[in-house]
N, C-alpha and C positions, 0 to 999 in steps of 0.2 A: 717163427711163423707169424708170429702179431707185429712184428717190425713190416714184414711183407704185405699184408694186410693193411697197415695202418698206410706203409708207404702208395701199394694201391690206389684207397679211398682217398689222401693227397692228391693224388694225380687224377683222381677222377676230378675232384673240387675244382683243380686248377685249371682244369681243363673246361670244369661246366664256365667258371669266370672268366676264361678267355673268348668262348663260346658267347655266353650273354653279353659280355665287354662291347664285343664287335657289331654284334646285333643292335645294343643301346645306343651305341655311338655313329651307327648310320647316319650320312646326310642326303638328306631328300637332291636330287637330282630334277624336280622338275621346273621348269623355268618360270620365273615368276611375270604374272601376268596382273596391270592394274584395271581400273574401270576403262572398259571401250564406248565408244559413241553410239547409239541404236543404229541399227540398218533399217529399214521401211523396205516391205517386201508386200508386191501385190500379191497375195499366195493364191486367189480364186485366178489370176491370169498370168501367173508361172504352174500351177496345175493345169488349166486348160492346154497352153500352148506344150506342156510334158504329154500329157493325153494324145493329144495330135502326133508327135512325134513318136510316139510308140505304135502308131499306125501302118510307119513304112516298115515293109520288110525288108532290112536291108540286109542279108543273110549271107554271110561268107559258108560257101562251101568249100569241100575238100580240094576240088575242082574248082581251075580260075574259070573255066568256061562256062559253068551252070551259075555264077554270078550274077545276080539280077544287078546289071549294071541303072536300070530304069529305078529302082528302088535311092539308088544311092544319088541319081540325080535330081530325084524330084526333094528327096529330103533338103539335098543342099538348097534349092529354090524355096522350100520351107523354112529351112534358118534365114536365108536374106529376107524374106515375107515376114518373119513374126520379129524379128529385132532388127527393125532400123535403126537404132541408135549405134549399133556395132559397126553395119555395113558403111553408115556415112562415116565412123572415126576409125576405123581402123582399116589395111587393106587385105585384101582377100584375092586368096590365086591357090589356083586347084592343082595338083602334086598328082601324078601315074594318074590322072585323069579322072579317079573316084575319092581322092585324100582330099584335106582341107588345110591352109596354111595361114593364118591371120597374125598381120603384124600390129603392132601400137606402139608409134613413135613415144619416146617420153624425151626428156626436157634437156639431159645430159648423155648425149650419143657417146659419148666415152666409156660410160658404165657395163659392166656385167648384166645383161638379159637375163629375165626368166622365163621359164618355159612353162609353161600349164597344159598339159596332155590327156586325152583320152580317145576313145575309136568308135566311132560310128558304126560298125560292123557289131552283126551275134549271131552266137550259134541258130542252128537251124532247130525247130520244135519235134522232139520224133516223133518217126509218124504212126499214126495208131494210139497216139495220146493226146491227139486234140481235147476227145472230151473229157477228160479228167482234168482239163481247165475249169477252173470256178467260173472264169470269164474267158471270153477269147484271145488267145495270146496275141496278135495284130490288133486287138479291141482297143486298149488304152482305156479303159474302163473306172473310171471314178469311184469307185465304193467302200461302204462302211472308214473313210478317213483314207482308203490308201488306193492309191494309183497301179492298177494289174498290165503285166505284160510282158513279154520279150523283151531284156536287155534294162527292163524298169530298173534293177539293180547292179545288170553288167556287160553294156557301161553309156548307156544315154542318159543317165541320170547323171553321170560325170559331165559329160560334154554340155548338156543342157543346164547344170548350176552354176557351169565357168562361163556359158556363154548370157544366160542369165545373169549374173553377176555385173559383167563388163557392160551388158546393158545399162544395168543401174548406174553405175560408175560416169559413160559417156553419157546418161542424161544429165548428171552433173555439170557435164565442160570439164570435166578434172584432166588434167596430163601429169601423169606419176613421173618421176626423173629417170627413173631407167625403163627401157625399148622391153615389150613383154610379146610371148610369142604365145599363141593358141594353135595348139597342133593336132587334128584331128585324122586317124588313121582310117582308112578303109579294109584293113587284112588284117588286122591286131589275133584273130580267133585263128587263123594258120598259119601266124610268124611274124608277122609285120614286114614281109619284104619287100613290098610293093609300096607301101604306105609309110609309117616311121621310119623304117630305115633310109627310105630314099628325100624324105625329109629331112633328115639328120645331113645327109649329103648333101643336099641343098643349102644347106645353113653354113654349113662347113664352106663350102664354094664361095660363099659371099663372104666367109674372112670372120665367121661367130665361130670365134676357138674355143670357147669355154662360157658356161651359165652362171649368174649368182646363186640360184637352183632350177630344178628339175623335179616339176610331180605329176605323176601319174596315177594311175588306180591302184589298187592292191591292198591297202590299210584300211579299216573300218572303225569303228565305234564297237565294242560289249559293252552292252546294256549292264553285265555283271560278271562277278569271278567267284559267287557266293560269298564265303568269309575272308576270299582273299583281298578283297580291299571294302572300303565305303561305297566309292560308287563306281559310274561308267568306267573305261578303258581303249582310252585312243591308242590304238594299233598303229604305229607311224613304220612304213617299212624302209630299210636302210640298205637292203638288197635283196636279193632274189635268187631262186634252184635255177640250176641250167638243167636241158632236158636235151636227152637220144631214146632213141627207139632203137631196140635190138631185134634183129631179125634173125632170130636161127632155122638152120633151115638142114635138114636130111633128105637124102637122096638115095634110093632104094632099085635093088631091080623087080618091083613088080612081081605079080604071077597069082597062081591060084591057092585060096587060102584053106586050101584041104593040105598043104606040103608045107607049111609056114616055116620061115629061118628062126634062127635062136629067140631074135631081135628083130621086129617090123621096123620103117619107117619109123614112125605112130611111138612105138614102144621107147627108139632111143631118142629121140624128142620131148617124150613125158621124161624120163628121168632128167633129161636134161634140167628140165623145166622144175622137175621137184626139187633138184642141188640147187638152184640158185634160190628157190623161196625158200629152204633152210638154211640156207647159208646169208643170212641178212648181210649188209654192210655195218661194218662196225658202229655204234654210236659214239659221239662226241659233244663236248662241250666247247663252242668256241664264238668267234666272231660277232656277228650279227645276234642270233639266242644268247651268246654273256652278257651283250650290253642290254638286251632286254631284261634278265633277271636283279642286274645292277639297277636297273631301273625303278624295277616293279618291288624292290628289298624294301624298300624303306618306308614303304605306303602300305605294307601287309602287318597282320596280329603279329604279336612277339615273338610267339614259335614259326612262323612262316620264314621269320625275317630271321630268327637264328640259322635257320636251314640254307637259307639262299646267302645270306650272309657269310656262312663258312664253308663255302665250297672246295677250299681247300682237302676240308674234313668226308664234305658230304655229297660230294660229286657223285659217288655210284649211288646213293638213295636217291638224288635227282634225279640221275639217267633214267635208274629203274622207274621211277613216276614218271616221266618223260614217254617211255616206251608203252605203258599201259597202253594210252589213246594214240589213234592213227592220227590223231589231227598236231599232237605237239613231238609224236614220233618222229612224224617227216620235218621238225626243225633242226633233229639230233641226226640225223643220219640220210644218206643217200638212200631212193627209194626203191622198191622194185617191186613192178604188177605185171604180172599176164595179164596182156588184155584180150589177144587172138590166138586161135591155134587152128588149125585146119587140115586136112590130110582125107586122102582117101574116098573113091567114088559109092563103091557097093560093100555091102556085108562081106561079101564071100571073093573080095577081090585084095589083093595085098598093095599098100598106097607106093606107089611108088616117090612120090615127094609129100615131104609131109616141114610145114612152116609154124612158126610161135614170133608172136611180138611181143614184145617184153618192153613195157615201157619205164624208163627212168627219171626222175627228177632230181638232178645232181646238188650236191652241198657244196660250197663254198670251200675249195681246199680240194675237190675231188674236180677232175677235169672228162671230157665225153672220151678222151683215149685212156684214161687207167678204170674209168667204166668198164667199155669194150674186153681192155686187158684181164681184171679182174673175172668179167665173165667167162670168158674163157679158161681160165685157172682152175675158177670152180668145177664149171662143167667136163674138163678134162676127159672131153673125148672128140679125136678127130673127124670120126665121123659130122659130127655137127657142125656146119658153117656157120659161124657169128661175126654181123656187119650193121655196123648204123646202119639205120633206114633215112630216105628223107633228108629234113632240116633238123639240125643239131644248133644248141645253144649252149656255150661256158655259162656256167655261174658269174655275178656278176658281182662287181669291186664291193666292199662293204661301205658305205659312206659313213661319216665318222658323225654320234650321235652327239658329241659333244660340240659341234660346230656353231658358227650364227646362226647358220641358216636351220639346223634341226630346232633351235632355241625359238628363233620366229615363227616356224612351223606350229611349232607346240605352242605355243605363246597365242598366237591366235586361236588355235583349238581352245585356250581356256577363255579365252574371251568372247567366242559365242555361244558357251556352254558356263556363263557364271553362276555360282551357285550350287553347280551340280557338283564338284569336287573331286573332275572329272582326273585320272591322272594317265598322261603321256609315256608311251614306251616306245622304243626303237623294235623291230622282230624281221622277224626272215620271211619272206612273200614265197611262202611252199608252192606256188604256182608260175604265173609267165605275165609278164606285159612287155608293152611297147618300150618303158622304160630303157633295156636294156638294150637299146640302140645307140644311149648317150655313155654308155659306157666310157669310161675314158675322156670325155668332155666337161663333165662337172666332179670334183669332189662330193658334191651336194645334191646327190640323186634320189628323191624318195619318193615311196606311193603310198597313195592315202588319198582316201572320200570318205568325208564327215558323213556318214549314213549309220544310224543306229542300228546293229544287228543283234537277233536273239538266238539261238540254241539251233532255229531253224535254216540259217541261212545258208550252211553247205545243202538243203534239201533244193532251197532254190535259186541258187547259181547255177545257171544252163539246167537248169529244171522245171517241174510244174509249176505254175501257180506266181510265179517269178514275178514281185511288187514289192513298194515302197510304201511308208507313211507320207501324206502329204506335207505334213509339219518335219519328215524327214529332209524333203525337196527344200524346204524353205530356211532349215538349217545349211544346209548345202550352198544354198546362194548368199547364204548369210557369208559364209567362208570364206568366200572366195571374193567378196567384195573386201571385208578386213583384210587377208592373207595380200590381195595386191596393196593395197591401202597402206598394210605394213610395209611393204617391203623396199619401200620408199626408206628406211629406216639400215636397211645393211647398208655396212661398211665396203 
């Protein structure tokens, strides 16, 4: 028994030292960044002219019809009004007749383009909560340091720091070597099909096969991770969930609910609906979330980093963490929400069709047909018709974090945040952009806006109160003057 024992405790030892080994012997993955040159930013007149532009409603609804197409044109006549430095260097031509599409020659037309993207378009404010705005969401509203409004955070603030930027840039005379494209969508909030993607075809048409990168929205700034690192945490996304809508639907014959069947409408519908929310999608470790934790290992306390670091060991204690929070859930596993259900006119009338939408946002490795299949597996009753609804999206390629181009990405991120000890990570965009149009066009497809965010910001993404720091805005411009500046520099 003491040989047993002893040999054990051995094994425990060897185990703790291959454990701490690997943990110690991390190497930092983030790319090293020297002194950059100051940017000069007018920030009282890149806040005014953000102000103004929070003004237009330019509001994608569900419906292409109820589209304030007046909103989307007076905006565009506001960017050519507030930055003449763009309109005279660079050219401009309007795409499905509410898009925007700006080119800027550079020096060596041989080169690989980049693309700088974001959409003009936001969701609509619901209604009956006007006033539980601090300020008016159409206001643009200057106060206490930060700028209030519709779309402040998602996504004019995107569009408005790249085109602000380019400003600063062609006050210069600068001509960077490689052709850079500013792509601004008008439907980004119900798909981008109208807008991005028919951009995307446009480029393609002219013979632009491929980008030297691709960025879009999607990636943010945390201000913190508590004691998981020093300091901020640029969020760089490296792909993104594809997403379907499940429509099930039962069909009944009706009648009077004093003689009710086994089973309503109503009745086989809810179980439906309750098998597939106990019945999660499996989680997983893989792709896009590994390269993040590979990232994030080497910049955390010791025990952090032993844990991420042995994932061979620790993989179910991760998931298990993983799964706690909804918000690092949906990077482990495909998602599944009822959002609708509906059935049935009166009390005392049996429904005869009765519907459920069940929205999903797909992982990387899962596709919108073994969704569809999967749900129905579970659900496992005929009665129930299950059909994508609508517009369906694949999950989208993983771009690879270890490239030049994520190196440059991140490389500028530390050079307009020096000091702060800011560290870079690749992660999965649990939500949708326009990105996912260049699919298949660039190895080097990432989303990311230098905007600092806190604890707060799933409240106001498409919600109340929805604003930026001004000094947010001016980091933002800051970015995207360097990131072009840089990129003079890929191979």
């Amino acid at each position: 028994m003491k040989k047993i024992l002893l040999g054990l405790l051995l094994a425990v030892v060897l185990l703790s030292a291959v454990l701490a080994f690997r943990a110690a012997t991390l190497t930092s993955l983030q790319p090293e960044a020297g002194p950059a040159a100051e940017v000069s930013i007018d920030v009282d007149a890149a806040a005014a002219r953000f102000s103004e532009a929070l003004t237009y409603p330019t509001i994608s609804h569900q419906e292409e019809a109820d589209r304030p197409a007046e909103a989307f044109l007076a905006f565009h006549d506001f960017l050519e009004r507030s930055f003449p430095g763009v309109h005279e260097t660079l050219t401009r031509e309007t795409v499905s007749e509410l898009s925007l599409l700006y080119t800027w020659a550079g020096r060596e037309p041989g080169l690989e383009p980049i693309l700088l993207m974001g959409h003009i378009d936001v969701v609509p404010v619901i209604p009956g909560t006007e006033d539980d705005w601090r300020h008016p969401p159409y206001g643009g509203v200057i106060a206490g340091g930060e700028i209030w409004g519709r779309a402040a955070l998602e996504n004019k603030s995107g569009v408005m720091a790249i085109v602000g930027g380019v400003e600063d840039l062609a006050a210069t005379g600068i001509q960077t070597r490689r052709k850079s494209y500013l792509a601004f969508g008008h439907d980004e909030e119900v798909g981008g099909a109208e807008g991005a993607k028919v951009i995307a075809q446009t480029l393609a048409a002219r013979g632009v096969a491929s980008y030297a990168f691709v960025l879009d929205e999607g990636g943010f700034i945390r201000e913190s991770m508590g004691e998981m690192t020093d300091g901020p945490v640029a969020f760089v996304g490296i792909a993104e969930k594809g997403f379907v809508t499940l429509e099930l639907v039962v069909e009944g014959s009706g009648g009077h609910s004093s003689a009710p069947p086994e089973s309503t409408s109503l009745g086989i519908l809810a179980r439906a609906v309750t098998r597939l929310e106990e019945n999660q999608f499996p989680a997983r470790l893989d792709g896009a979330t590994e390269a993040m934790m590979d990232h994030l290992a080497p910049e955390t306390p010791f025990l952090a980093r032993m844990i991420l670091a042995n994932r061979w060991l620790t993989r179910p204690v991760v998931l298990r963490l993983a799964l706690a929070d909804p918000s690092t859930a949906a990077m482990v596993r495909t998602t599944t929400a009822v959002t609708v259900m509906d059935g049935g006119v009166k009390e005392n009338v049996l429904p005869i069709r009765a519907r459920a939408l069940v929205n999903h946002r797909i992982l990387p490795g899962d596709t919108v047909e073994s969704v569809a299949r999967r749900a129905r597996e579970v659900i496992d009753d005929e009665r129930v018709r299950v059909e994508p609804l609508g517009w369906t999206g694949e999950p989208s390629p993983v771009s690879d974090p270890g490239s030049e181009a994520f190196r440059l990405v991140g490389r500028t991120i530390k050079e307009v945040l020096p000091g702060e000890g800011v560290v870079v990570v690749p992660y999965l965009v649990i939500g949708g952009t326009d990105a996912k149009h260049y699919s298949g066009r660039s190895d080097a497809v990432f989303r990311f806006l230098p905007i600092s965010a806190g604890d707060d910001i799933t409240e106001m993404l498409h919600g109340t109160n929805e604003r930026i720091p001004v000094d947010g805005l001016e980091l933002a411009i800051r970015y995207f003057v360097r990131l072009i500046e840089n990129s003079d520099a890929l191979s």
